[in-house]
Rosetta silent file (secondary structure, phi, psi, omega in degrees, C-alpha in Angstrom):
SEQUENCE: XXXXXXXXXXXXXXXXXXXXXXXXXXXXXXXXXXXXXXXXXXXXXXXXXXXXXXXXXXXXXXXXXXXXXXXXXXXXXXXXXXXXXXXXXXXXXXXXXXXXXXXXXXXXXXXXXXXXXXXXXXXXXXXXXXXXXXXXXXXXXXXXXXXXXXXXXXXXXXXXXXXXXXXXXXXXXXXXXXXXXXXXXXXXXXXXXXXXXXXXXXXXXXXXXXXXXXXXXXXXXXXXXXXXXXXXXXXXXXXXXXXXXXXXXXXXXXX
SCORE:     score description
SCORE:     0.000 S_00000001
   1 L     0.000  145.998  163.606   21.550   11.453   18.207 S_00000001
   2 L  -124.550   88.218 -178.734   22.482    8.401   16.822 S_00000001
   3 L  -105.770  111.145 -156.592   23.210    8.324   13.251 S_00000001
   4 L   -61.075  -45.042 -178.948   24.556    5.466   11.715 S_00000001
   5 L  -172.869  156.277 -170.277   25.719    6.620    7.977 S_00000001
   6 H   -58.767  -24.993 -163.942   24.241    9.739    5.414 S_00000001
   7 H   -77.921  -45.057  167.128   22.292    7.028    4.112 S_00000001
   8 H   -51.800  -64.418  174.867   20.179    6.582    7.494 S_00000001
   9 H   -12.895  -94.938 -169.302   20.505   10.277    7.854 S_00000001
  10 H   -35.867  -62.352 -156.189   18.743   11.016    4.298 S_00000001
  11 H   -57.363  -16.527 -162.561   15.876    7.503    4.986 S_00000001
  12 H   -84.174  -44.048 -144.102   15.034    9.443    8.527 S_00000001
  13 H   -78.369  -37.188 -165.980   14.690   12.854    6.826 S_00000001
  14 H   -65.017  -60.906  161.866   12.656   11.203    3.525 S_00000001
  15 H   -33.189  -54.873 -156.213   10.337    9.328    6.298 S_00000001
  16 H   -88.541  -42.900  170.684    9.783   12.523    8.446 S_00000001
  17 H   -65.778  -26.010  166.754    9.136   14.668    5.321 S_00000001
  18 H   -73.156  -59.792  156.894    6.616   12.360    3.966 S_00000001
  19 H     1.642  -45.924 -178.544    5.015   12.384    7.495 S_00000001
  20 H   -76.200  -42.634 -159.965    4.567   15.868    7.302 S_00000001
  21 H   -87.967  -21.256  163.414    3.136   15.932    4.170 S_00000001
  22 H   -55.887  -78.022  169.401    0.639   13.259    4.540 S_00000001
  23 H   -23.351  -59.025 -173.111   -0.587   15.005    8.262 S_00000001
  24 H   -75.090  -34.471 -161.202   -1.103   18.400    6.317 S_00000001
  25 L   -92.099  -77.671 -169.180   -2.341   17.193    2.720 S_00000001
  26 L    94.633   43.121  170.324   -4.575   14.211    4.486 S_00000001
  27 L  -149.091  150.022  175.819   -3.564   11.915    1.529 S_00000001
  28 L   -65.314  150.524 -168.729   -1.614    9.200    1.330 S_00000001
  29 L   -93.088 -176.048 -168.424    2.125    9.996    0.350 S_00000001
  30 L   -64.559  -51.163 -172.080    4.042    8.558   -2.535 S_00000001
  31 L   -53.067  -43.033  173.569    5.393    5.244   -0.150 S_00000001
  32 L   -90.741   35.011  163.911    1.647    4.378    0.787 S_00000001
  33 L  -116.328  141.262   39.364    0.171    4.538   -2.511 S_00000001
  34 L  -132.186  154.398 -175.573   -2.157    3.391   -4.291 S_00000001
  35 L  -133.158   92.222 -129.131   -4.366    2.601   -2.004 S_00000001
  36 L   -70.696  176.241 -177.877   -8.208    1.654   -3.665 S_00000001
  37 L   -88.011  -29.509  169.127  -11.059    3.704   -2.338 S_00000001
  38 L   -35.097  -33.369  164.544  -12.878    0.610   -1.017 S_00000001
  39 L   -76.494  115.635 -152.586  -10.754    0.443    1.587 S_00000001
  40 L   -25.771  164.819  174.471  -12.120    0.202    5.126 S_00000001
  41 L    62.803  -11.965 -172.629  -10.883    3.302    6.862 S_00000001
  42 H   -34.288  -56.404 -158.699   -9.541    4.518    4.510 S_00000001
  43 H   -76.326  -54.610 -165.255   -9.112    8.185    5.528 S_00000001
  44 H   -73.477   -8.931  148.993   -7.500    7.202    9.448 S_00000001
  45 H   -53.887  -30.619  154.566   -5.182    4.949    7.238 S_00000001
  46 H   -40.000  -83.168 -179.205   -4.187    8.169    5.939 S_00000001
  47 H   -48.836  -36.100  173.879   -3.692    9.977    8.889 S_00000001
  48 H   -69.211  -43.814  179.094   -2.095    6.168   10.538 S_00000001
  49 H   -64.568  -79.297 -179.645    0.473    5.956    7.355 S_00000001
  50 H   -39.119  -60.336 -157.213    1.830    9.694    8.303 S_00000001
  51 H   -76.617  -41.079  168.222    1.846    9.685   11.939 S_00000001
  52 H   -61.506  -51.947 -174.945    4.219    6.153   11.218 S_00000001
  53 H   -39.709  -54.666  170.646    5.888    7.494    8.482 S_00000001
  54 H   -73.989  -39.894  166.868    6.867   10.599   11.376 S_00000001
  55 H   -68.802  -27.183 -163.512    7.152    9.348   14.405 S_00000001
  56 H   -98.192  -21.448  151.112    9.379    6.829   13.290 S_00000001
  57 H   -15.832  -77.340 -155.315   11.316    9.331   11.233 S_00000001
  58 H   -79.553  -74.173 -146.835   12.220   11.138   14.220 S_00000001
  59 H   -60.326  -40.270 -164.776   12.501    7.829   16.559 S_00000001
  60 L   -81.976  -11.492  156.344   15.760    6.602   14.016 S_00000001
  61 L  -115.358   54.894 -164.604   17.726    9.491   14.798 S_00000001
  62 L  -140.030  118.688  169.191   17.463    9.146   18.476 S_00000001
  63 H   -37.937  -70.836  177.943   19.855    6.538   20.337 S_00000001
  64 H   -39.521  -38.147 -143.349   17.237    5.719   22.542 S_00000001
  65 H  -139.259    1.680 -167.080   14.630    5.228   20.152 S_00000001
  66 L  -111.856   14.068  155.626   15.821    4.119   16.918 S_00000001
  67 L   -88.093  -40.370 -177.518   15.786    0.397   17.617 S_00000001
  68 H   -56.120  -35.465 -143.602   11.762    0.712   18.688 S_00000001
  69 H   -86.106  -10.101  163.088   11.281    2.948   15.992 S_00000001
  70 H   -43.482  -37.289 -154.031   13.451    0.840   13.385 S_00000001
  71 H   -72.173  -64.829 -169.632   11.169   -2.406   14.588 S_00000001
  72 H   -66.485  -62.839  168.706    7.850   -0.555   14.073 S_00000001
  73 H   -23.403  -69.873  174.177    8.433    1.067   10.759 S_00000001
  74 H   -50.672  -48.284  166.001    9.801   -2.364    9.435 S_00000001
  75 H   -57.971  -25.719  173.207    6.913   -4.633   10.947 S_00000001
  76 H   -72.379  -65.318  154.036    4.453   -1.949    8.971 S_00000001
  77 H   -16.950  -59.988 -160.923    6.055   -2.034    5.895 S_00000001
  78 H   -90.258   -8.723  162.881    6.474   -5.225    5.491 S_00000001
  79 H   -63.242  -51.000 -163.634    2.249   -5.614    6.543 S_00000001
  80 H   -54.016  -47.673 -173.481    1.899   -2.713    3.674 S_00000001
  81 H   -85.205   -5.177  132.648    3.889   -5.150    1.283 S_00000001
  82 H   -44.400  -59.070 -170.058    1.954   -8.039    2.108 S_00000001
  83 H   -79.919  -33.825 -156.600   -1.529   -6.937    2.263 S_00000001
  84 H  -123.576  -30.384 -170.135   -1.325   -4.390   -0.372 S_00000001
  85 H   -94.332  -33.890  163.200    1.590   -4.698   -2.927 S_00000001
  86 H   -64.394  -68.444 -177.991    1.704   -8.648   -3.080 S_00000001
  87 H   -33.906  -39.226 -157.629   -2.117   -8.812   -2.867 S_00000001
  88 H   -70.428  -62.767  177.359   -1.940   -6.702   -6.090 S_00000001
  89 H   -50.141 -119.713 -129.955    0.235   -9.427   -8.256 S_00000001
  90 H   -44.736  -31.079 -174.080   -1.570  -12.113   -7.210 S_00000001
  91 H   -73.625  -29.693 -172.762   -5.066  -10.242   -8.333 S_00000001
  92 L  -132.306   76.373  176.815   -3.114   -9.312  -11.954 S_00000001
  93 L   -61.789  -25.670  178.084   -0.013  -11.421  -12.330 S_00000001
  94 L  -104.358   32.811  166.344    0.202   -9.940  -15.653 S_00000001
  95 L  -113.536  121.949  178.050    0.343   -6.450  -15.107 S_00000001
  96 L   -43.969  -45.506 -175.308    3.745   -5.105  -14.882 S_00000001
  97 H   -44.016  -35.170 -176.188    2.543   -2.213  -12.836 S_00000001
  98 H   -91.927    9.288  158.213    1.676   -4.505   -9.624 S_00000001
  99 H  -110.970  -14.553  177.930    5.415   -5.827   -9.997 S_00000001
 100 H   -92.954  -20.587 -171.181    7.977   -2.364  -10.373 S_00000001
 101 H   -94.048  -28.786  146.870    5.275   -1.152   -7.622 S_00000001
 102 H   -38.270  -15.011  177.796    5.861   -4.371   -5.286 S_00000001
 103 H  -115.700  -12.093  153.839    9.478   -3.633   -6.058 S_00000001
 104 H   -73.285  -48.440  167.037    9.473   -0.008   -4.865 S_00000001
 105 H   -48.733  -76.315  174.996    8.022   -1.380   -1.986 S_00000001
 106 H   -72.022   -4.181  153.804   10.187   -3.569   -1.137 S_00000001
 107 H   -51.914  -98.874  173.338   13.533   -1.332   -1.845 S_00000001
 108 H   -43.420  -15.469  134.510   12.461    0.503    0.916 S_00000001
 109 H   -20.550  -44.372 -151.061   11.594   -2.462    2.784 S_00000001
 110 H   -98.461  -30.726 -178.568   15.157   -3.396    2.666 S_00000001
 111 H   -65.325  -47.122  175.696   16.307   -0.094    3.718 S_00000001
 112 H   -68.612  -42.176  177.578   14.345   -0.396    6.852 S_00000001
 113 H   -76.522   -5.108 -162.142   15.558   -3.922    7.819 S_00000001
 114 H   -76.917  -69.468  175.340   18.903   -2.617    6.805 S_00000001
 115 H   -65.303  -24.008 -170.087   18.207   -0.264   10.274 S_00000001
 116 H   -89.664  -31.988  164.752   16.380   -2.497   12.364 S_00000001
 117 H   -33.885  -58.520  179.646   19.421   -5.159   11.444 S_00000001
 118 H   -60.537  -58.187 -164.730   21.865   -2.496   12.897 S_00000001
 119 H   -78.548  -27.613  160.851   19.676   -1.314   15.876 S_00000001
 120 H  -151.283   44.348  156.028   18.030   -3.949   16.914 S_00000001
 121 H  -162.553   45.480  178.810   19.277   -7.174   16.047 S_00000001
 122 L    84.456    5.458 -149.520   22.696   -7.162   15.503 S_00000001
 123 L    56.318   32.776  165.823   23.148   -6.882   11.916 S_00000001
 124 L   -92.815  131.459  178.680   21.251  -10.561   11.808 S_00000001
 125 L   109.758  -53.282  172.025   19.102  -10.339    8.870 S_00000001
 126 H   -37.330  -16.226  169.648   21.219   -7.575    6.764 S_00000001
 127 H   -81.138  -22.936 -178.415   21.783  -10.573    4.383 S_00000001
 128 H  -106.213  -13.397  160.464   18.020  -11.019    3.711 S_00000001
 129 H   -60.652  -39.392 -174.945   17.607   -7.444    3.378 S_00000001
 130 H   -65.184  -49.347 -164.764   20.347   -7.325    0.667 S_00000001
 131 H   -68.396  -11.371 -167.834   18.921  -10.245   -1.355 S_00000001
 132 H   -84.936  -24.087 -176.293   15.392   -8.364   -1.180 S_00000001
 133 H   -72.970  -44.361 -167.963   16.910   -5.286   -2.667 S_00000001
 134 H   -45.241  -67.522  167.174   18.743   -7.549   -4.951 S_00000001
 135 H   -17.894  -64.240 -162.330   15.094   -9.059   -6.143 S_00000001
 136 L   -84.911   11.792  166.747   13.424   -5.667   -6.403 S_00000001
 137 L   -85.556  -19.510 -173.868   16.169   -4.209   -9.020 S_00000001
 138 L   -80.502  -47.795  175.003   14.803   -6.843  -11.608 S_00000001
 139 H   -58.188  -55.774 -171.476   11.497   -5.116  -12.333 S_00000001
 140 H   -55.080   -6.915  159.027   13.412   -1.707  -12.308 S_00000001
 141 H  -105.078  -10.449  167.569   15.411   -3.358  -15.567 S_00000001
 142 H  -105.294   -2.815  166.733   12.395   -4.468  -17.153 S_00000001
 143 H   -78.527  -30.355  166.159   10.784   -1.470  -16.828 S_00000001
 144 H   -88.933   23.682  164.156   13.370    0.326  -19.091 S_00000001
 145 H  -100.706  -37.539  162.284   13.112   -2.453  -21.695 S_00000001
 146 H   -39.562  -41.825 -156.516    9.368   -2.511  -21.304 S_00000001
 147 L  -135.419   35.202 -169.138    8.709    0.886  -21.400 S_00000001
 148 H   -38.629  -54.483 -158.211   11.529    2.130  -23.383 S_00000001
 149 H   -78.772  -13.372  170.781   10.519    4.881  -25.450 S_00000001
 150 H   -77.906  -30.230  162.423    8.640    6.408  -22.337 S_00000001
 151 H   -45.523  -81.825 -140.454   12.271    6.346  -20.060 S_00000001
 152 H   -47.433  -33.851 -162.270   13.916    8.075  -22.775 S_00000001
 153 H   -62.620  -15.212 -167.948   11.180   10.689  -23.250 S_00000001
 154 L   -83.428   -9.757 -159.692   11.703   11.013  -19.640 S_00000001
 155 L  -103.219  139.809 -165.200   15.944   11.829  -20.027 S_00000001
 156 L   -63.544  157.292 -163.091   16.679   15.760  -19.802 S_00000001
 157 L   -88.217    7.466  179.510   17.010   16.870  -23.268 S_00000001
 158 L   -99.560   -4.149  176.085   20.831   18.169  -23.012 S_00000001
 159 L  -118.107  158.878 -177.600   21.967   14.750  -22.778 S_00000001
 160 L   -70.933  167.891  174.686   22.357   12.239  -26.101 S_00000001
 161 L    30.960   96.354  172.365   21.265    9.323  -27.389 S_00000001
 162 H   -71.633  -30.869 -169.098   18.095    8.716  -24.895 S_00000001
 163 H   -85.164  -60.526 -139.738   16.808    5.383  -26.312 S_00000001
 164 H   -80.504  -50.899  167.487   20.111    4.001  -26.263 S_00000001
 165 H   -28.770  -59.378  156.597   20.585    5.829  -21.955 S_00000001
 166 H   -18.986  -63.438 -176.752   17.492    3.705  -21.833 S_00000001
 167 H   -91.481  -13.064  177.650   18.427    0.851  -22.427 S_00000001
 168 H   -76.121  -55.596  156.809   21.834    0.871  -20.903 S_00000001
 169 H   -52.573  -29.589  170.383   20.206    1.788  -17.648 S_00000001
 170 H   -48.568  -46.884 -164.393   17.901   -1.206  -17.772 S_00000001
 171 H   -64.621  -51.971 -168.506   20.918   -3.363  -18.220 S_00000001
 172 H   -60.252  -39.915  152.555   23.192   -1.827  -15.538 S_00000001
 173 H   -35.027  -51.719 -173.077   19.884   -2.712  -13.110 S_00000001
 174 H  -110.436    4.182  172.962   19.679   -6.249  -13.614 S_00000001
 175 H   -84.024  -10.994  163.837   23.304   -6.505  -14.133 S_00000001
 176 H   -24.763  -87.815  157.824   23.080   -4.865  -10.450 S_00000001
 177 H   -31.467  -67.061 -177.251   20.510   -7.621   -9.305 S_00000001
 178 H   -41.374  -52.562 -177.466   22.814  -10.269  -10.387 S_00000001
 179 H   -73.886  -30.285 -147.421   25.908   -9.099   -8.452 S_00000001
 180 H  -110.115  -37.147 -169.574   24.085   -8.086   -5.166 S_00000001
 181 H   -77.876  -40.940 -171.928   21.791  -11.478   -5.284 S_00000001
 182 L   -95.604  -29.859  176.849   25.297  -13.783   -5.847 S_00000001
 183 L   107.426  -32.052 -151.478   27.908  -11.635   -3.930 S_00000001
 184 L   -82.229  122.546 -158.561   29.866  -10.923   -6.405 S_00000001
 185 L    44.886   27.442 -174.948   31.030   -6.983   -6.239 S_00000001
 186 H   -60.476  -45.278 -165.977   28.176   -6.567   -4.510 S_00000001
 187 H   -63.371  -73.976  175.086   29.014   -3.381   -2.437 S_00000001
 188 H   -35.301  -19.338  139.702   30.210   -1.866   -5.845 S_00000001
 189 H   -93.965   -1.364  140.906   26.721   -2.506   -7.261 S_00000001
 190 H   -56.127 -109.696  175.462   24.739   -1.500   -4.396 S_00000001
 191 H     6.617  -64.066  178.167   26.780    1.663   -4.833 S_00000001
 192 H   -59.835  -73.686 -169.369   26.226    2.138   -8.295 S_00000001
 193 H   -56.227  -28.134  159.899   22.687    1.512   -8.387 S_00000001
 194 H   -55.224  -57.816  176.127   21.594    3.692   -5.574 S_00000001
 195 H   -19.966  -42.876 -165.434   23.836    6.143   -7.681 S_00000001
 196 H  -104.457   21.869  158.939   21.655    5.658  -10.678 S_00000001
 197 H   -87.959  -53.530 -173.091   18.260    6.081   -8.485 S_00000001
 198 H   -61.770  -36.396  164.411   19.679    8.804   -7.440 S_00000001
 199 H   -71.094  -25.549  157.679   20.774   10.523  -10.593 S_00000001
 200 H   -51.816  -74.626  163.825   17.213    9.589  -11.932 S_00000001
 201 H   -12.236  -72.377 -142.117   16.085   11.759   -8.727 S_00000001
 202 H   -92.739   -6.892  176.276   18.081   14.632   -8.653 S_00000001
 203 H   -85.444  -63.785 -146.736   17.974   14.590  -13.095 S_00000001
 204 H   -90.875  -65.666 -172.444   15.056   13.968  -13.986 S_00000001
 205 H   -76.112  -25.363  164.871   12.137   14.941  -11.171 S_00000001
 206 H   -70.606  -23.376  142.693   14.087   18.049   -9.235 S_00000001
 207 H   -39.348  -52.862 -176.395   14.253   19.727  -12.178 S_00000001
 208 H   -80.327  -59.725  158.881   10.513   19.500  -12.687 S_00000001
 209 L   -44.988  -21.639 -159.434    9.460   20.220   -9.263 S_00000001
 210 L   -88.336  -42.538  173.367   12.062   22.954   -8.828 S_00000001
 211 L   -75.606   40.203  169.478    9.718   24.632  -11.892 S_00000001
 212 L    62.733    1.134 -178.127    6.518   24.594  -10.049 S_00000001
 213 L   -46.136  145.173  174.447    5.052   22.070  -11.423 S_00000001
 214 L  -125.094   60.123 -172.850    1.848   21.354   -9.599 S_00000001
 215 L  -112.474  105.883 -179.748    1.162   17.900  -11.685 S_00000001
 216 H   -89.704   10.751  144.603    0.609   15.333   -8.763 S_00000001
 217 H   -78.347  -32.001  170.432    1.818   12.541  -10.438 S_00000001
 218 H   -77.333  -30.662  153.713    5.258   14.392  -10.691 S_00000001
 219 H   -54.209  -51.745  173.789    4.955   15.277   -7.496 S_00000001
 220 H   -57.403  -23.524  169.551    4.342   11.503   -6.481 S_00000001
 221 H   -75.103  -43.109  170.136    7.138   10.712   -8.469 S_00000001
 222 H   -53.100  -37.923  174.904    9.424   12.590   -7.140 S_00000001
 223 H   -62.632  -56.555  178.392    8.449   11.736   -3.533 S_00000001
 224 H   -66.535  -23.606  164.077    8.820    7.973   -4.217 S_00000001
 225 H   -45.609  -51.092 -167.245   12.042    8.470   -6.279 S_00000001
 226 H   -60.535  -30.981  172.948   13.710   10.404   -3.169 S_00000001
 227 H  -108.880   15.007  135.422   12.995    7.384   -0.752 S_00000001
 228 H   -49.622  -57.816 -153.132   13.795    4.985   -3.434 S_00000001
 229 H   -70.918  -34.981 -156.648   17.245    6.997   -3.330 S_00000001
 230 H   -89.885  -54.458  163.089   17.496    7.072    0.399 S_00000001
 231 H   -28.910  -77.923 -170.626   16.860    3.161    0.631 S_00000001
 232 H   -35.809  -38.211  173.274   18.993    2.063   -1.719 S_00000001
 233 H   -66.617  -58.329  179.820   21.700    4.447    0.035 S_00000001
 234 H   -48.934  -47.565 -154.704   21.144    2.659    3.852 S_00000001
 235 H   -68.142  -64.066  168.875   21.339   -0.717    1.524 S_00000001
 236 H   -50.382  -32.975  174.038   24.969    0.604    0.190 S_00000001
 237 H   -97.257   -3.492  166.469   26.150    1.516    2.979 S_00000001
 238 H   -58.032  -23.927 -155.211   25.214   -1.674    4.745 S_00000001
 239 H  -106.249  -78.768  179.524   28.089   -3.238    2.680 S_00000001
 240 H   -19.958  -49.437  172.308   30.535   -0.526    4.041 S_00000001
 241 H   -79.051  -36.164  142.433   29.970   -1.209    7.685 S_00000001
 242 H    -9.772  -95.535 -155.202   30.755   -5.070    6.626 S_00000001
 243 H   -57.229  -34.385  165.215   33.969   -4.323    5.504 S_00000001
 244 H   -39.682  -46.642 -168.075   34.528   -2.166    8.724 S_00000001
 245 H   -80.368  -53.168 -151.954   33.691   -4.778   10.996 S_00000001
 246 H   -76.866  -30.862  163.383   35.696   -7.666    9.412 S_00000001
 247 H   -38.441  -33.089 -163.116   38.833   -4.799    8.529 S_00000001
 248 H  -107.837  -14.835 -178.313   38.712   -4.720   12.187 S_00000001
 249 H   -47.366  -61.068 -174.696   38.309   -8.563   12.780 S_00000001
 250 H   -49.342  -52.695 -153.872   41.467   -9.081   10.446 S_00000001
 251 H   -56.387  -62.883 -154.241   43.588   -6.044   12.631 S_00000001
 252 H   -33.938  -50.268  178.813   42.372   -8.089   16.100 S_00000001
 253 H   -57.490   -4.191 -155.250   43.561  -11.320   14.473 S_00000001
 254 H  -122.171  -53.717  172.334   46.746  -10.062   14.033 S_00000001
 255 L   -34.210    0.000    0.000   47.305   -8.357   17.748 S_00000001
């Protein structure tokens, strides 16, 4: 096996579970949605969405296999966020909704070139992944200023002041964006912000799932949080293996 950092770990396992769940349900998962009913094909785009979404899963924790399958995943994706999330904007530039969902999209976007950087080109490119991640943090702060009083209703009810958690996560988001797009602390805000995807995850929607909910928008949320979370992590940890390599540059220089 060749596994790079927990954050690949977790993006293979997120990939492979959606995979699964697509194949058996024979609906598109949270990462391939929405997808209108108009579209040709639809239902083998289903079944075509999973079977990537799995195979490729699988292929990134395989030595052998996780440059191809890094390659394919990423060349799909970034077709998905073209054709379908970008198409979207341009049909409604003013609907927020076709920009935080072009910006989920492209999280995970970054998270994939993040791997295909590493597996199969060198880490050339990990710099254009980072700035895409950077990009796609700025809707995810205007969506808590935007849509305030629906975050907070959304913050577990044992913790305080919700409105004001609101807005203080918007802020920490684009101050996020700022640092990651300019360099500045970036690894320390990479860090963070997967952190606070994640703590949105494991707070807010595993609770609600964990009860039984069978409300399939909470399900969908929850799916797309958890590979929000798993991007963001491969993104963070992209910074880490930096510091590795030139930490080893510096000892070499010094021999």
């Amino acid at each position: 096996m060749r596994v790079a950092s927990a954050g690949h770990a977790a993006f293979a396992a997120i990939m492979i579970a959606l995979g699964v769940e697509g194949l058996i349900t024979g609906r598109f998962t949270p990462v391939w949605q929405p997808v209108s009913s108009g579209v040709p094909a639809r239902d083998a785009l289903v079944y075509l969405c999973a079977a990537i979404s799995l195979a490729c899963g699988i292929g990134l924790l395989w030595e052998r296999t996780a440059a191809l399958a890094a390659r394919v995943l990423l060349t799909y994706l970034v077709i998905w966020l073209l054709v379908f999330r970008l198409s979207d904007i341009v049909r409604a530039p003013a609907a927020f909704n076709s920009w935080d969902g072009c910006a989920e999209t492209a999280v995970i976007v970054a998270g994939a070139w993040v791997l295909y950087a590493r597996f199969a080109a060198g880490d050339h490119g990990v710099r254009i992944a980072r700035a895409l991640y950077g990009v796609a943090l700025i809707p995810f702060s205007l969506a808590h200023f935007l849509y305030v009083t629906q975050t907070a209703a959304l913050v577990p009810a044992w913790l305080p002041a919700h409105v004001t958690l609101a807005y203080a996560t918007g802020g920490t988001f684009l101050a996020a964006a700022v640092a990651v797009l300019f360099d500045v602390r970036a690894q320390l805000a990479a860090a963070l912000s997967a952190l606070q995807i994640g703590l949105f995850t494991l707070l807010v929607w595993v609770p609600v799932v964990a009860a039984g909910s069978k409300d399939t928008y909470q399900w969908s949320e929850f799916g797309i949080s958890s590979a929000l979370t798993a991007a963001a992590w491969v993104v963070a940890d992209s910074y880490r293996r930096r510091d590795a390599v030139d930490g080893g540059s510096m000892w070499l220089a010094r021999r």
